[in-house]
C-alpha positions in Angstrom: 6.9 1.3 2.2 7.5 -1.1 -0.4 8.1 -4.9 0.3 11.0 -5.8 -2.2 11.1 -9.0 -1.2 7.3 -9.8 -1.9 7.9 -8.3 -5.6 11.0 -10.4 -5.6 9.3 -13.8 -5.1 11.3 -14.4 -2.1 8.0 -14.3 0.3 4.9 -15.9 -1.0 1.9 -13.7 -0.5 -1.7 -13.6 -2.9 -1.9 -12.0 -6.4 -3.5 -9.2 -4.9 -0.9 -8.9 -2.5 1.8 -8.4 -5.3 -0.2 -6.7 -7.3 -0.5 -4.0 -4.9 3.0 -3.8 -4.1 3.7 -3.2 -8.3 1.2 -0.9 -7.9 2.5 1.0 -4.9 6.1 0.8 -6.3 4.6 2.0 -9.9 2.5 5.1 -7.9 5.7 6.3 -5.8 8.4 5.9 -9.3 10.3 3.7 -8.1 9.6 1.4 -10.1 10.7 3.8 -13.1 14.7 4.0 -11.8 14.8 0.1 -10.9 16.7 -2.2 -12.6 15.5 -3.5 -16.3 13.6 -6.4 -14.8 11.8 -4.1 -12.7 10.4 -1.7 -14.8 9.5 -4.9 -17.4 7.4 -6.3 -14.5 5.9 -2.8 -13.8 5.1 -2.5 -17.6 3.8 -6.3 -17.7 1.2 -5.2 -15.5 0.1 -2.3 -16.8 -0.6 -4.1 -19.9 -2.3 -6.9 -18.0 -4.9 -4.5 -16.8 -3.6 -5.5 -13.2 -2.2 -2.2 -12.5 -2.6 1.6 -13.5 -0.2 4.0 -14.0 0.7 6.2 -11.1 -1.2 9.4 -10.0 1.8 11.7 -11.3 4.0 12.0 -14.3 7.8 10.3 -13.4 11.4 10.1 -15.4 12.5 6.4 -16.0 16.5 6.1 -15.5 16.9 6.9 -19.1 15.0 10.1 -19.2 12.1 9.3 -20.9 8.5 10.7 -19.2 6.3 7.9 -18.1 2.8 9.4 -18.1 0.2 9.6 -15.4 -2.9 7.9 -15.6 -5.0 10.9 -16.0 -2.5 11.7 -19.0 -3.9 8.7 -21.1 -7.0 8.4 -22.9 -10.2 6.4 -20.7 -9.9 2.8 -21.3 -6.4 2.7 -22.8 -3.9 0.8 -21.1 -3.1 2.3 -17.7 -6.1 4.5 -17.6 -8.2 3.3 -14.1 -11.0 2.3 -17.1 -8.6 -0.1 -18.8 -8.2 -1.8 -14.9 -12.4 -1.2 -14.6 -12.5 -3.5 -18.4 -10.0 -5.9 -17.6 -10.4 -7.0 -13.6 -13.5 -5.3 -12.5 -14.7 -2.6 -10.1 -13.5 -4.3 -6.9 -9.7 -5.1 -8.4 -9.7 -1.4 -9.8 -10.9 0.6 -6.8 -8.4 -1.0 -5.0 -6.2 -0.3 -7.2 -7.2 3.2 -7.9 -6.9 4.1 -4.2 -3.4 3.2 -3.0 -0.8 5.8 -2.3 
């Protein structure tokens, strides 16, 4: 389950703990049909190597395919090897393993 109000600001938690909740919400699709700011988030940390793109291919609200990570070439943004470059083995096995 997803913890709206930690990716909301409205309960403080670490950068790790948000992090994972982007990347739990990015993994499941949600974060594909949420509203703009949402997905801009999601997106922001794709790009910031802090997250990955989720194990499966998903539909944002407008129809477009968002691509799995596996779809993406190694070491381009949201590939686990982009994460591995930008954060390190730790922040991207962590990353890598949530559901």
């Amino acid at each position: 389950m997803i913890d709206y109000e930690l990716l909301e600001g409205e309960v403080i938690g670490t950068e790790e703990q948000y992090y994972m909740e982007v990347q739990h919400a990015i993994n499941g699709g949600v974060a594909w049909s949420f509203q703009g700011s949402y997905g801009r988030a999601m997106m922001d940390a794709i790009r910031s190597g802090r997250c990955m793109l989720g194990h499966t291919r998903h539909t944002d609200y407008y129809g477009n395919v968002i691509p799995s990570r596996d779809d993406v070439e190694e070491g381009t943004k949201g590939s686990y090897e982009y994460v591995l470059n930008m954060m390190g083995a730790d922040w991207a096995d962590v990353m890598g393993g949530l559901k």
